[in-house]
N, C-alpha and C positions, 0 to 999 in steps of 0.2 A: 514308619518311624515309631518306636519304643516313648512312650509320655507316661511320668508317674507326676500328678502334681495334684494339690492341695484344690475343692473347691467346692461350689456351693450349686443344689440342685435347683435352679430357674424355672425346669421346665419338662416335664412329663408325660410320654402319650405311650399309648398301648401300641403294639407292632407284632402281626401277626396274634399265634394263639397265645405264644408263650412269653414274650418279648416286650421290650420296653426302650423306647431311643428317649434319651435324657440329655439337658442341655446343661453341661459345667459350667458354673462363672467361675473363672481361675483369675489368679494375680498374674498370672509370667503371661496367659494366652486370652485373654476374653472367655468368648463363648466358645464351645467346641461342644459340638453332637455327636453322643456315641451312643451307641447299641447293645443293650445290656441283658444278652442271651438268656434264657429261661428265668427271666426277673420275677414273672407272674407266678411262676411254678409255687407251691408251700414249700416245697423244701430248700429253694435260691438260695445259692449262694451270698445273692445281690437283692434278694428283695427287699429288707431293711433299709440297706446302704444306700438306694437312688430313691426314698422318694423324697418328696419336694421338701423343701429347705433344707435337705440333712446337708454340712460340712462334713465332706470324708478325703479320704485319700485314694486317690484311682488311680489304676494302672490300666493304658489301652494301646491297641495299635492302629494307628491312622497311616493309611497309604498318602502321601502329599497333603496339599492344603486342602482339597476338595473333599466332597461324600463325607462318610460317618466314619467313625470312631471304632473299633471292638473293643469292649472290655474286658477285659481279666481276671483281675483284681479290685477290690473295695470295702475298704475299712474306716467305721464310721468314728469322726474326731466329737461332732457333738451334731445329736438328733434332733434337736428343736421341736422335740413332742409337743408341745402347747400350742406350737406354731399351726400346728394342725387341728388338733383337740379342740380350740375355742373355738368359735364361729368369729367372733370378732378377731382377733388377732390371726387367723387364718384370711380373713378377708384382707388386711391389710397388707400383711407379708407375701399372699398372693399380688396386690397392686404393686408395691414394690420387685416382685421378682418380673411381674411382666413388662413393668416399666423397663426394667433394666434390659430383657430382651428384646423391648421394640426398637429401644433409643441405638444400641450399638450392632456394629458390622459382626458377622464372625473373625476374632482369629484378632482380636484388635485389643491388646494389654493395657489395662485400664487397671494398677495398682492401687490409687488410693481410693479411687469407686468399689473396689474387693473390697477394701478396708471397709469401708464406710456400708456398704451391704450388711457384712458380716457382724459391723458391729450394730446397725440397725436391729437384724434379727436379735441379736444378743439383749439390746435393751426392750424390746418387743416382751421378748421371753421375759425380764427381769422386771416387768411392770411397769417400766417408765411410762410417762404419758406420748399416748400413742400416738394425737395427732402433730405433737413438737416433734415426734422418730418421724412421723413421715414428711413433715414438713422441711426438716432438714436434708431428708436423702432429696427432697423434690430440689431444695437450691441446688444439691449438689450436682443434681444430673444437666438442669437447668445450665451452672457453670461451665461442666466439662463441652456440651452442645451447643457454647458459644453466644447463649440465648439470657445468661446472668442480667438481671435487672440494674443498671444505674440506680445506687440507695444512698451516697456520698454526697452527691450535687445535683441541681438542677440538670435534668437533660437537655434544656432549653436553650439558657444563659449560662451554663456552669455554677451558679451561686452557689455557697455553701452554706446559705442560710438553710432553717429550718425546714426542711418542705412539709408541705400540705396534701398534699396529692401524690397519687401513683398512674404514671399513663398507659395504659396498657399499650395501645397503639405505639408509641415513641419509644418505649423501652426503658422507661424509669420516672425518678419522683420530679416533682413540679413544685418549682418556688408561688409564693402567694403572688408577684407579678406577671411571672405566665402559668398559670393556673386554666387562663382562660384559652390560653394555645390548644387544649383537648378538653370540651365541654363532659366527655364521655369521661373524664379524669376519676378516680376514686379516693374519694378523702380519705387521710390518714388520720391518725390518735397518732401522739407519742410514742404510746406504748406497743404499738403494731410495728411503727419503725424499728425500733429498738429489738424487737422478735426476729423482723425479717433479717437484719444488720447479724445479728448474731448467728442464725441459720443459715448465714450465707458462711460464715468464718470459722466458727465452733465446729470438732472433732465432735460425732455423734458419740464414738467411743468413750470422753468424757463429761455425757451428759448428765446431772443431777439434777437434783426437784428443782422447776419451774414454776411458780404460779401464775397464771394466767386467767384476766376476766375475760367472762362468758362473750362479752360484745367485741373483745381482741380475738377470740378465736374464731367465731363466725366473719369478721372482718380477713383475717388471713386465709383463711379456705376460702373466701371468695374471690380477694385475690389472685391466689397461685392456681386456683382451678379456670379460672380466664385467661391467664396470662399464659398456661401451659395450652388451653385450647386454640389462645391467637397465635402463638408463638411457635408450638412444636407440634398439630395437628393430631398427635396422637390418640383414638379414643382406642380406651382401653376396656374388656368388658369387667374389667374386676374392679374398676370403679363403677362403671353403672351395677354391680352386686351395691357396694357401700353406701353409693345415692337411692339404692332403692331401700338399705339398711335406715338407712337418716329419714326417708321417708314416711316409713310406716313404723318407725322409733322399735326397730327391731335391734 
């Protein structure tokens, strides 16, 4: 079958001497691996157009749902040079594409996840503050996986009083009366709720300046990095790149 569709480079490995298999995230299909003959070559046709994050237009042929891709055709809609160029912003848009390759099946159409990719990269590139871009693509993956945190009401009681707490164990915030249902509970601030509430609901594609204090951001990365580890098992090595970035304050 003949595939021309819109989509975003997740994921790149050498193949052979001259070659390259590259994994599309598309709106209409998920993931799909295709094989991008004399990519390596200098003179490719396709060298530019797959590497990682570029947004292009492919054209391939795939025998059934199985195996790889060929490609054809690829024409690039927007490069995300910086994406690569920085070291930081190449670390995180790395996280983000691997994320997205762990969490989903091939071949499984995931349209507002495309959206929400694509406009991450976008705001990645445009400066936005990066750990709000990645904090948002994390709810959102978190939602689609079923794994979305209770941030509304107690997950205990239901209350909808103010909570205090977030349980990681239980799957959401804790009123001040069961508070003590998970000792291992992590205090909230106000203002961490009101991040996470909006990172669960907020288009990344509309996102504007944020300001955020320093002890709300260490509080949210330690959150969503527990809660992704009790919850979806995932370890990924492009985060231990960024832990070990935060580490030695590189």
């Amino acid at each position: 079958m003949q595939y021309r569709l819109q989509g975003l480079i997740i994921r790149s490995m050498d193949y052979g001497e001259g070659n390259k298999i590259v994994t599309l995230f598309t709106r209409e299909y998920g993931k799909m691996s295709v094989v991008a003959r004399g990519a390596k070559k200098v003179k490719s046709r396709f060298g530019s157009a797959v590497q990682l994050f570029t947004l292009g237009d492919y054209a391939f042929f795939k025998a059934g749902q199985q195996g790889l891709g060929s490609m054809n055709q690829a024409d690039i809609v927007e490069a995300f040079h910086s994406l690569r160029e920085d070291l930081h912003l190449a670390a995180y848009a790395s996280y983000l594409a691997e994320l997205t390759d762990k969490m989903f099946a091939d071949q499984e159409g995931h349209p507002y996840v495309y959206e929400q990719l694509k406009g991450s990269f976008q705001a990645l590139q445009e400066g936005k503050d990066t750990q709000i871009v990645v904090h948002m693509y994390e709810m959102k993956m978190l939602m689609q996986a079923g794994y979305s945190p209770e941030l509304h009401q107690c997950v205990v009681c239901g209350s909808k009083a103010e909570p205090v707490a977030l349980s990681v164990a239980l799957g959401g915030t804790l009123c001040e009366m069961c508070k003590l249902r998970d000792p291992q509970g992590i205090p909230l601030t106000t203002g961490a709720l009101k991040l996470l509430r909006l990172m669960a609901q907020a288009d990344v594609r509309r996102l504007g300046s944020i300001d955020v204090k320093e002890s709300n951001r260490q509080l949210l990365k330690h959150l969503l990095r527990v809660y992704f580890d009790t919850h979806v098992g995932v370890r990924l090595k492009s985060r231990d790149f960024i832990e070990q970035m935060e580490r030695y304050g590189i």
